[in-house]
N, C-alpha and C positions, 0 to 999 in steps of 0.2 A: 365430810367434803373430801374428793381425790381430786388431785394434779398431775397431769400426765405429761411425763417430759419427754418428745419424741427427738431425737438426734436426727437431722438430714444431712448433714455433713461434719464433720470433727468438731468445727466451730461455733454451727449454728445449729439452734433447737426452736422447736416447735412447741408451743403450752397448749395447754388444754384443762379448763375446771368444770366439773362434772359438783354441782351445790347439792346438798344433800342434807336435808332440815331445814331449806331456806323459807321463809316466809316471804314474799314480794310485797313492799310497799306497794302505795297508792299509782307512784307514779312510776313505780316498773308495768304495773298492771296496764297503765295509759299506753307507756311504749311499746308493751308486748301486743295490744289493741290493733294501736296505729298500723304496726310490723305487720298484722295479719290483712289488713285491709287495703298495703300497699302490695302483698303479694299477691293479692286477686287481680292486680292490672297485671301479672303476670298471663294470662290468658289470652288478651288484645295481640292482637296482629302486631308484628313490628311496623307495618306502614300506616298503622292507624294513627294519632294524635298521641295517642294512652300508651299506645306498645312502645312509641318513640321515647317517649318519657324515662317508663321504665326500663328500657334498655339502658339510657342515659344514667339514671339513677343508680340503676346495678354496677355501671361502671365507676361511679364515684364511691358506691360502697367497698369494692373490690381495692382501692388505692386506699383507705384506711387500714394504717398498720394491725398487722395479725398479733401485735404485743397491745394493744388497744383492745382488739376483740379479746384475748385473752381476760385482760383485768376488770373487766364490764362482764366476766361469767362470774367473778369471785363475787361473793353477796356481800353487799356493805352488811356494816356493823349488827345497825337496826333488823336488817334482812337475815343474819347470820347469828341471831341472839342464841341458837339452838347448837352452834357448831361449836362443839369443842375441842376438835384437833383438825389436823389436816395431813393427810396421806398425800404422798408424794412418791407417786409409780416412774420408778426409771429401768431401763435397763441395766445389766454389768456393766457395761462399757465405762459407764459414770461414776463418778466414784460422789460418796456423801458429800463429804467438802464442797465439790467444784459444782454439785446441784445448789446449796443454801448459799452459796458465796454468791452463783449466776443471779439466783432468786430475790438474794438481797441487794444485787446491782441493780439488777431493774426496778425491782420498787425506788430505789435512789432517783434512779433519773427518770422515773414515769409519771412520779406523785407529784413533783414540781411543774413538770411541763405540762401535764392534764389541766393541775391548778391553774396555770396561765390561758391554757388556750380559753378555757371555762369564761374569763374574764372578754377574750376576745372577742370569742363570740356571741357573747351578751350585746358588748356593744355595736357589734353588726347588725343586732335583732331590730332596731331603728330603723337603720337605712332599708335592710331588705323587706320589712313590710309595705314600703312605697313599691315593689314592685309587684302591680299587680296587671298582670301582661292585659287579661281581658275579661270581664264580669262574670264568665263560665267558669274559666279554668282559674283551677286555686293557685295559690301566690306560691311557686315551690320554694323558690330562692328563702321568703322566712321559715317553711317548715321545715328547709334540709341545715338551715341554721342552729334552729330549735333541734333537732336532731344532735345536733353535732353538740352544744349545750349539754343536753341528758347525755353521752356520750360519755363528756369527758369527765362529766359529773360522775359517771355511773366508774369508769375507768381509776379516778384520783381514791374515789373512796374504797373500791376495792384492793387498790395498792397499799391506804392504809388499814386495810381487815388482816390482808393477809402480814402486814408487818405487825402487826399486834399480835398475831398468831405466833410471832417468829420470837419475839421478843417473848411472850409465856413461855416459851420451848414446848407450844401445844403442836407438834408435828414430828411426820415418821418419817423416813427417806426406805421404799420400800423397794429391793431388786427383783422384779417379776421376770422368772426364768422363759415364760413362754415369750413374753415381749424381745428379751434378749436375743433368742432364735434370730430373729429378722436381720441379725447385724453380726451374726456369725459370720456365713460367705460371703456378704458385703466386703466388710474388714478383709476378708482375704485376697478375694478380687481386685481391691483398691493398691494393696500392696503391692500386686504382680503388674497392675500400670505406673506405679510412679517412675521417673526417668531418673534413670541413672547419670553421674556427671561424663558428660562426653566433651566430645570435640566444638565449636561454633558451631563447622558445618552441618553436626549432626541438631543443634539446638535450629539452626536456619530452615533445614529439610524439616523436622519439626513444625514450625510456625509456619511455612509454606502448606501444610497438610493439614493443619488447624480448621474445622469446621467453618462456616462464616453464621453469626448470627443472628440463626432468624426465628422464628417461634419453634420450629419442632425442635433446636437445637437447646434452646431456651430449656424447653420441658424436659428434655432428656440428662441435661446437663453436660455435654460430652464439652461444652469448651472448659468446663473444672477441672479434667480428667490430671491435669499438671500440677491445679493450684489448691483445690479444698472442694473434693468429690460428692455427690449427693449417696448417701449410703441406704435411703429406697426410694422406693419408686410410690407411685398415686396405685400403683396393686396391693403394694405391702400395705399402706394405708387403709384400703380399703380392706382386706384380710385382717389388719389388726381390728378393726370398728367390730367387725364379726365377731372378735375374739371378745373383746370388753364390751359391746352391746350396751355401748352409752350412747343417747341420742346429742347428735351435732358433732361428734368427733372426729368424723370423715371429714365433712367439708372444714374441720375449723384446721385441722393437721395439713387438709392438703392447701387453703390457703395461704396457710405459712411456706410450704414447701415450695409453692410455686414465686411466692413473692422471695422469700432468703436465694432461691437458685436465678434468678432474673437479676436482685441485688449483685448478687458477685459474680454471673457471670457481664453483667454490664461495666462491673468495674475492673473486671478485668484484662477486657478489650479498650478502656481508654487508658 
């Protein structure tokens, strides 16, 4: 099994597990099912009934944290009987430490809160099968419940596979020189923008010529350019997939990318 730690800014990273020996239970096999049958309404017109849906639904998958989709690639236990270590691809920039120390923070605050939500949405599964809008169309409100169930189910117990891993000391922290490349001229680039300490005035002229934020700015990230910089872009991304030729790690790298640069630069304007 490899774990791929993508930096998009100093502070924030991007995961990625690539399962390898995994056997899928019963009921990964129902999800992975389900997952293929909901993407054939991908085809439907957006102004039809079905494309409206799907649109809708894509949008509520997209607001599911990219640290969620992360832990829901680690294979639970059962699924992962065959893994016996785990590789962990970083660039240099990283040092060992601050990757297992990152890695054992989130499993801390991930496996408890999955654990809860599990429970929440159980007992939502009640109420939302009363709603059954119309005898054709199925009940979405309980399937995307039921979803979110397997979800956090699938997320809690891969937090504890991979802390199980951590606690054998069955893993490698491995510095891949080609990955590294990507965040050479980044790093340097970001350097020659940081602001020097000036005058108000010059901080005022500053914030007067501050982007305003709207989606392209979003994507690009230029209102961080002061506070905590995106160090690639959705090309590097895409060029690294080419390189490691793991399937899903384009969209899973740039979902994080685009949700951690939208997170701060939203909080950084209030």
């Amino acid at each position: 099994m490899r774990i791929f730690i993508i930096p998009v800014t100093r502070t924030q990273w991007a995961f990625h597990c690539q399962p390898i020996n995994a056997v899928p239970t019963r009921m990964t096999k129902w999800a992975t099912s389900a997952s293929e049958r909901w993407n054939k309404w991908s085809v439907y017109p957006s102004t039809t009934w079905r494309g409206k849906i799907y649109t809708y639904g894509e949008t509520l998958m997209d607001k599911i944290s990219f640290k969620e989709y992360f832990l829901k690639e680690i294979p639970t236990k059962s699924e992962g009987a065959l893994v016996s270590k785990v590789d962990i691809v970083v660039p240099n920039i990283l040092s060992e430490t601050e990757v297992v120390n990152d890695l054992r923070a989130l499993i801390a605050t991930q496996e408890p809160y999955h654990a809860r939500w599990i429970w929440y949405c159980c007992y939502m599964l009640p109420v939302s099968s009363l709603f059954t809008l119309v005898p054709v169309i199925p009940n979405f409100p309980f399937f995307y419940n039921l979803f979110r169930v397997y979800s956090h189910y699938k997320a809690r117990h891969g937090a504890q596979h991979l802390q199980h891993l951590f606690e054998r000391g069955a893993y490698e922290v491995i510095f891949d020189s080609e990955l590294s490349k990507f965040y050479q001229s980044a790093y340097g680039s970001i350097e020659s923008t940081v602001p020097s300490q000036g005058s108000s005035s010059d901080d005022a002229s500053n914030a007067s010529q501050r982007p305003s934020l709207d989606n392209r700015t979003l994507e690009s990230g230029l209102p961080l350019l002061e506070h905590d910089p995106p160090l690639i872009t959705d090309e590097d991304i895409a060029r690294m997939a080419l390189y490691f030729q793991v399937p899903s790690f384009e969209s899973a790298v740039r979902r994080a990318r685009h949700q951690i640069i939208a997170d701060i630069s939203k909080s950084s304007q209030s």
